[in-house]
N, C-alpha and C positions, 0 to 999 in steps of 0.2 A: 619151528619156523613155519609160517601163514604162504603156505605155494599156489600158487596161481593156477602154475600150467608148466611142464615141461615137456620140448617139442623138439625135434630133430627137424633141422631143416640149413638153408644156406642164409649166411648174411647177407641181410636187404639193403644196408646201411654203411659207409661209412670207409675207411681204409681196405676193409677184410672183405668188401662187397663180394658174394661167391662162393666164399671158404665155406663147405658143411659144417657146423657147430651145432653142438646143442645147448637151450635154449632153458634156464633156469629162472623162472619169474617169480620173483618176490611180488607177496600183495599186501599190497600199505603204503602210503604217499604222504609225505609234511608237505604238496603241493595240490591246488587245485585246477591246471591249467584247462582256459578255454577249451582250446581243441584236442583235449587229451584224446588220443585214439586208443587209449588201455582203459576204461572206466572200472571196468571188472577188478581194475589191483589199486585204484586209486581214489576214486570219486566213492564207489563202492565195495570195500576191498571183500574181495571172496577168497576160498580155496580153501586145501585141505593141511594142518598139520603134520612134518614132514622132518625129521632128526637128520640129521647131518649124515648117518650112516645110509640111511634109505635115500639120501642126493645124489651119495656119491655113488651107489649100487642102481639108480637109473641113469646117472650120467654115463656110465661104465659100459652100459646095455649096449650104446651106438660106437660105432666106426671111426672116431675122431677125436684127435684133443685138444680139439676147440671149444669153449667153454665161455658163453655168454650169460653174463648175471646181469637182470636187469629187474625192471619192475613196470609200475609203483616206481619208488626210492627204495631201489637196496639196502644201502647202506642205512635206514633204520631200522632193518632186521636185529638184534641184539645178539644172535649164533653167526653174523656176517662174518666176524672175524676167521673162525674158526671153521667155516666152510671154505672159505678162499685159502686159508691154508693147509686144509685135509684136500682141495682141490691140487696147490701149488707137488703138494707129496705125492699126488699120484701122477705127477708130470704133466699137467693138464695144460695149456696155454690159455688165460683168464682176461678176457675182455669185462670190465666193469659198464654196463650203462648207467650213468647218474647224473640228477643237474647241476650236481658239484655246490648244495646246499650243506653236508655234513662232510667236517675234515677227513680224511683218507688214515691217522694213526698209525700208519705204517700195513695196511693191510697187504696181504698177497696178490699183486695184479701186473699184467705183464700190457694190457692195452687200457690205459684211463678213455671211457669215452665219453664224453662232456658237454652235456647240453645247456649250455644257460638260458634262462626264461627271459626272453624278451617283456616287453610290455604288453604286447599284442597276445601275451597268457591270460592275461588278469582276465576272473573269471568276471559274469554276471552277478552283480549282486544279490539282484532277484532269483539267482538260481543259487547262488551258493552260500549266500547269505552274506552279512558284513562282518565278521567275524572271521571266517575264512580268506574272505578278499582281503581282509591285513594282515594276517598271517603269511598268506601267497607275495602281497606286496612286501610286507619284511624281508622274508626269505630267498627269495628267488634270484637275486642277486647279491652274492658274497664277496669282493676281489678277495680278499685273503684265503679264502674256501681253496678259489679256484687256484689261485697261485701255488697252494699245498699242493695239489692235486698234478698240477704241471711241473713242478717244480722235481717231484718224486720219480715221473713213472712219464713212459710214453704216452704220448694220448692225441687226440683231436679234437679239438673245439666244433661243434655241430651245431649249426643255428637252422634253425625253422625261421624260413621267411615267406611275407606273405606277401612284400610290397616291396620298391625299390627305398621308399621311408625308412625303412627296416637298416637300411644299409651305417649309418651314422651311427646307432646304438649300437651295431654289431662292434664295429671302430669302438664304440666309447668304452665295450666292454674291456676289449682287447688291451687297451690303455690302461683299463682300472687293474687289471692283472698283475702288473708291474715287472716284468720280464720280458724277453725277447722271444715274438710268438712267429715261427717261420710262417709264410703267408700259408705254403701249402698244409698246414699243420689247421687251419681256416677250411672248415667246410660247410657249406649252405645246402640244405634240404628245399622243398619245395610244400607251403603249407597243403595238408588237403589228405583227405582217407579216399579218392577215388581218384581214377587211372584218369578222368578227365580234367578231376581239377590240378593234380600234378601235369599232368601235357601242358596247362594254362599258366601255367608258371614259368614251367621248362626253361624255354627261352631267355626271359629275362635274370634265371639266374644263372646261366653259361654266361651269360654278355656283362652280368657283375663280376662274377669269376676271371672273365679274360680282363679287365678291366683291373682289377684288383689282387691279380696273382693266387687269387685265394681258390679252393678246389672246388668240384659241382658234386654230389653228391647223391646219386638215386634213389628212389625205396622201392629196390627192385620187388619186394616179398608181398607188395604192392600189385606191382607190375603182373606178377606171375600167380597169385593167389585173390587177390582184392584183400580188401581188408577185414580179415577174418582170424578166431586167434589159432592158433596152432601151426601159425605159418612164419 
């Protein structure tokens, strides 16, 4: 399996914001979002080959069993299966991050965390060419993906917003899911890889959140590190 980076550190993100986990990065992406802040596992995927035994022998190393799989997209790793369940055996508590483009098959995961790609992903043409920007436009929103996905396992819906615009697709998604999605189960991020352009956000997505029942969501690892990886 193609590893990116594995990192010891707290959740930046999302329900668990705080918890020390560590931090499992797949590299490889069936996406090409605009503002990807991981290029390194996606746009460009790097890293080093890395067996399931030698994952679980670094994940092992740290203090915790908390256990963040993310990427890129995880779940195209082809050993994904098989790590989440050599993780699940060693008692590990398994947060998934994924955009919830590939079905979930019953893998082993205790927290789905679920980013769907707004519109506001679709990359540049001229930078990623048109070949990719149909693929990304294909894929990037599933309802039946993501309805697997909710349907199975705990999780949170996580949206990157960059505009109050933003707010109607987030709703349209929600709807295309076809289930009953608690508001708080709705969480909005703040677009941006620096401490200033999230502050510039900030506001307006507390004031959708109270508005809309739906949760606010930090990047604290942000906040405390900048955007850098191994944080």
């Amino acid at each position: 399996m193609l590893i990116s980076e594995i990192f010891y550190s707290v959740q930046g993100e999302g329900t668990l914001v705080g918890v020390p986990s560590v931090f499992v990065r797949t590299s490889g992406c069936n996406l090409r979002c605009r503002w990807c802040d991981t290029p390194y596992a996606s746009w460009k995927p790097e890293g080093t080959e890395m067996s399931v035994e030698e994952l679980l022998q670094a994940v092992n190393a740290h203090p915790t069993r908390f256990v963040v799989v993310t990427g890129g997209e995880p779940m195209v790793a082809k050993e994904m299966p098989r790590l989440l369940q050599t993780l699940r055996e060693a008692g590990k508590h398994i947060t998934i991050e994924t955009a919830g483009t590939i079905a979930p098959e019953g893998v082993a995961c205790d927290l789905a965390s679920i980013s769907p790609k707004l519109a506001h992903s679709t990359p540049d043409e001229a930078v990623a060419g048109k070949a990719w920007v149909e693929k990304h436009e294909r894929l990037r929103l599933q309802p039946e993906v993501l309805r697997a996905w909710c349907s199975k396992y705990d999780f949170q819906l996580k949206f990157v917003i960059a505009s109050e615009a933003d707010v109607l697709e987030v709703k349209a998604v929600i709807e295309s899911i076809g289930i009953e999605i608690a508001p708080e189960k709705v969480l909005l991020m703040p677009e941006g890889i620096t401490q200033e352009a999230l502050k510039a956000r900030q506001m307006l997505l507390v004031e959708i959140c109270k508005r809309e029942g739906w949760r606010y969501s930090p990047r604290l690892h942000i906040d405390l590190f900048g955007n850098k990886r191994g944080t």
